[in-house]
C-alpha positions in Angstrom: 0.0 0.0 0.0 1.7 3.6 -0.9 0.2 6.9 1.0 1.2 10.1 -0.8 1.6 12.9 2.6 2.1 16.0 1.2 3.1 19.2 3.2 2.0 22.4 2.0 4.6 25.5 2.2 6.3 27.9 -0.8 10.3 27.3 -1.7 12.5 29.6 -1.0 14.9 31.2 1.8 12.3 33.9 2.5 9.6 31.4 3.6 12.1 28.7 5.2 10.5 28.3 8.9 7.7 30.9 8.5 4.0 30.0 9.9 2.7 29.3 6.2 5.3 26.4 5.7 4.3 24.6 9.1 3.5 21.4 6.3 7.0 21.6 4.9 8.1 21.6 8.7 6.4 18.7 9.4 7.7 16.7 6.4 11.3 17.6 7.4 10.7 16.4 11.3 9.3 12.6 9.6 11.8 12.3 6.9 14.4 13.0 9.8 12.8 10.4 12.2 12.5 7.9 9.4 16.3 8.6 8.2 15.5 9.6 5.0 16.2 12.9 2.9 14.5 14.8 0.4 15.5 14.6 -3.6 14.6 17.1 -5.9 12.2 16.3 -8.4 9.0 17.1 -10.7 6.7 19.2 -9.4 8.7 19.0 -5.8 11.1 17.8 -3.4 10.0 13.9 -2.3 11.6 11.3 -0.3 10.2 7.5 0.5 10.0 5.6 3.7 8.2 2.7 4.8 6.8 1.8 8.2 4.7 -1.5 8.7 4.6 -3.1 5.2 3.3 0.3 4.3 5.2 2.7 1.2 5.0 6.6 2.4 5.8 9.0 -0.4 6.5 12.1 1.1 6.0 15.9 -0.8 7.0 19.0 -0.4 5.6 21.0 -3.7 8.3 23.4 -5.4 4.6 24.9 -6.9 4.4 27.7 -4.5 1.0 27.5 -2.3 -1.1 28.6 -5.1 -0.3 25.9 -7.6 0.2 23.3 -5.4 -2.6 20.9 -6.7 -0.6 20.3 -10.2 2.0 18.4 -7.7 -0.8 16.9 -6.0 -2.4 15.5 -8.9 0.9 14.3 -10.6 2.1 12.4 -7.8 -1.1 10.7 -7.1 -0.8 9.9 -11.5 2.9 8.8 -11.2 3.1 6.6 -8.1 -0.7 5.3 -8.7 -2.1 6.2 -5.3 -5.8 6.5 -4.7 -7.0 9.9 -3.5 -8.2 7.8 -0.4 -4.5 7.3 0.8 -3.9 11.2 0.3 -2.6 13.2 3.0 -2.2 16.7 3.2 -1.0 19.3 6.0 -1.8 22.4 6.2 -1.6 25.7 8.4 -5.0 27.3 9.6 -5.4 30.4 11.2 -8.4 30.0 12.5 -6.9 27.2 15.1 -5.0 27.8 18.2 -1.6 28.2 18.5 -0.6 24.2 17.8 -3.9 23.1 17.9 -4.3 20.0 15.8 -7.2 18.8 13.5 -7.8 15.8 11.4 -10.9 15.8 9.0 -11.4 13.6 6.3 -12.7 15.9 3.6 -13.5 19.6 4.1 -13.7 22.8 2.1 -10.8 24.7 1.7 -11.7 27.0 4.7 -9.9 29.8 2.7 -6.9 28.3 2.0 -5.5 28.9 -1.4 -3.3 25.8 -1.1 -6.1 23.2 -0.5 -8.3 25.3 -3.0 -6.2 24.7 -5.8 -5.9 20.9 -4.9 -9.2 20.7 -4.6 -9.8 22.5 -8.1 -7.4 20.2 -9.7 -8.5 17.1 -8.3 -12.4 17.7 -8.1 -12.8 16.7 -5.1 -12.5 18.0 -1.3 -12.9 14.4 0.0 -9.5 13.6 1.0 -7.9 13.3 4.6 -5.9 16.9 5.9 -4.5 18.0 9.0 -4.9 21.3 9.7 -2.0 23.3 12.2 -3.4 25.9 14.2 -0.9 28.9 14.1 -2.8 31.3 16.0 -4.3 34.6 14.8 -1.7 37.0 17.0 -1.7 39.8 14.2 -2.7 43.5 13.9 -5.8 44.1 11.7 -4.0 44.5 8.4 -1.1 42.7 9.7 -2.4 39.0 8.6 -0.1 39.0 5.2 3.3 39.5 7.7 2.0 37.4 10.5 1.2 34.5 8.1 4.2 34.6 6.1 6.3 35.6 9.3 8.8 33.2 11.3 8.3 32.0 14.8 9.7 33.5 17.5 11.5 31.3 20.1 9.0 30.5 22.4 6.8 29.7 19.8 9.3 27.3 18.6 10.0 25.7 21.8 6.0 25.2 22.4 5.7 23.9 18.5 8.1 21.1 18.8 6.5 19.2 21.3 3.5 18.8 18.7 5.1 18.3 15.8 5.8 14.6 17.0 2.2 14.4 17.7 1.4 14.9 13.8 4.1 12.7 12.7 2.4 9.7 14.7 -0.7 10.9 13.1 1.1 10.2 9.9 1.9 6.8 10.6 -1.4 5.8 12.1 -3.4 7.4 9.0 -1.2 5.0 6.6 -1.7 1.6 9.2 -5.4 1.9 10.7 -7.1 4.7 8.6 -8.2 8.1 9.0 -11.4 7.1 10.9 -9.4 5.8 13.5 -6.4 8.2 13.7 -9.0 10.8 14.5 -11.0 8.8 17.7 -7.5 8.5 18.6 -5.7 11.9 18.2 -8.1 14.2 17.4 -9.4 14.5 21.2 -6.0 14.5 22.9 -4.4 16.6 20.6 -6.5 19.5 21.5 -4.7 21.9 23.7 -5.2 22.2 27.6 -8.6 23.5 28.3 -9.2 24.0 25.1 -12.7 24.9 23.8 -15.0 24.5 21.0 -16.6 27.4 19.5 -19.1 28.5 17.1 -16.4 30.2 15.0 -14.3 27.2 14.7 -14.2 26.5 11.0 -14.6 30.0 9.8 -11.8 31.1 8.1 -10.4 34.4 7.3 -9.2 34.9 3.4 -5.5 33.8 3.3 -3.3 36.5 1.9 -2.2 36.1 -2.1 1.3 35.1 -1.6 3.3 33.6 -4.4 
């Protein structure tokens, strides 16, 4: 079985660590744990691991966010992986700092990244999980916060859940998505965390390149 896991961020120096490439962050942090490392290629950077009898092809689109659902789709095409063992990480404003989310289909909540994929593909049923970066920005600040870095605490608090999604990762391609979210979805929420009527509403994500 092959799972395509594809983590959402632009190339580039300028966006290297930033809030917007939280996916590409996440890629690097499971490629390191599985001892594997990213090659250049089509469309993107990919590298392969396997855990359990399972194949993990692992993305990082060289698209830029808006464009990234031609990688999507030519992956899926070239390793011949059903849109059922798609993965895809995202960041999401509208989510606590390092709050994490696993749905298995969704709109695109105003992300310009998963709109495209979705475009391309014709579909919005496909497993994402979405990283809550917070919304700690100025109004008419959200362009600089998005595609800002993190400071250091924010860093220190991050890497803690970071190996949280990478065990999601693993469980998604062994039991399923139904079962990676009874099992993470509820313990991954932050401490006295709360649901609210908001949740889900997303703001417009600034046109970056």
């Amino acid at each position: 079985m092959k799972y395509l896991i594809v983590g959402l961020g632009n190339i580039g120096d300028e966006y290297s660590d930033t809030r917007h490439n939280i996916g590409f962050t996440i890629l690097d942090a499971f490629a390191a744990e599985s001892g594997v490392t990213f090659t250049d290629r089509r469309y993107g950077s990919t590298a392969e691991t396997r855990y359990r009898g399972r194949t993990y092809i692992l993305l990082k689109p060289s698209t830029y966010m808006n464009l990234s659902g031609n990688a999507v789709r030519y992956w899926l095409n070239k390793e011949n992986i059903p849109v059922e063992n798609l993965l895809v990480i995202v960041d999401d404003l509208a989510l606590p700092l390092g709050s994490i989310r696993m749905r298995a289909k969704g709109s695109d909540g105003g992300h310009n990244g998963l709109a495209h994929i979705n475009s391309v593909l014709g579909t919005t049923e496909y497993t994402r999980i979405r990283i809550g970066i917070g919304n700690g920005f100025r109004k008419g600040s959200q362009v600089n916060y998005v595609l800002g870095r993190w400071n250091k605490e924010e860093e220190e608090f991050l890497s803690g859940r970071i190996s949280i999604v990478t065990d999601m990762i693993r469980s998604f391609g062994t039991v399923g998505t139904d079962l990676t979210m009874t099992a993470f979805n509820r313990t991954s929420k932050l401490p006295a965390q709360k649901e609210t009527k908001e949740e889900g509403k997303k703001d417009q994500e600034p046109n970056e390149p």
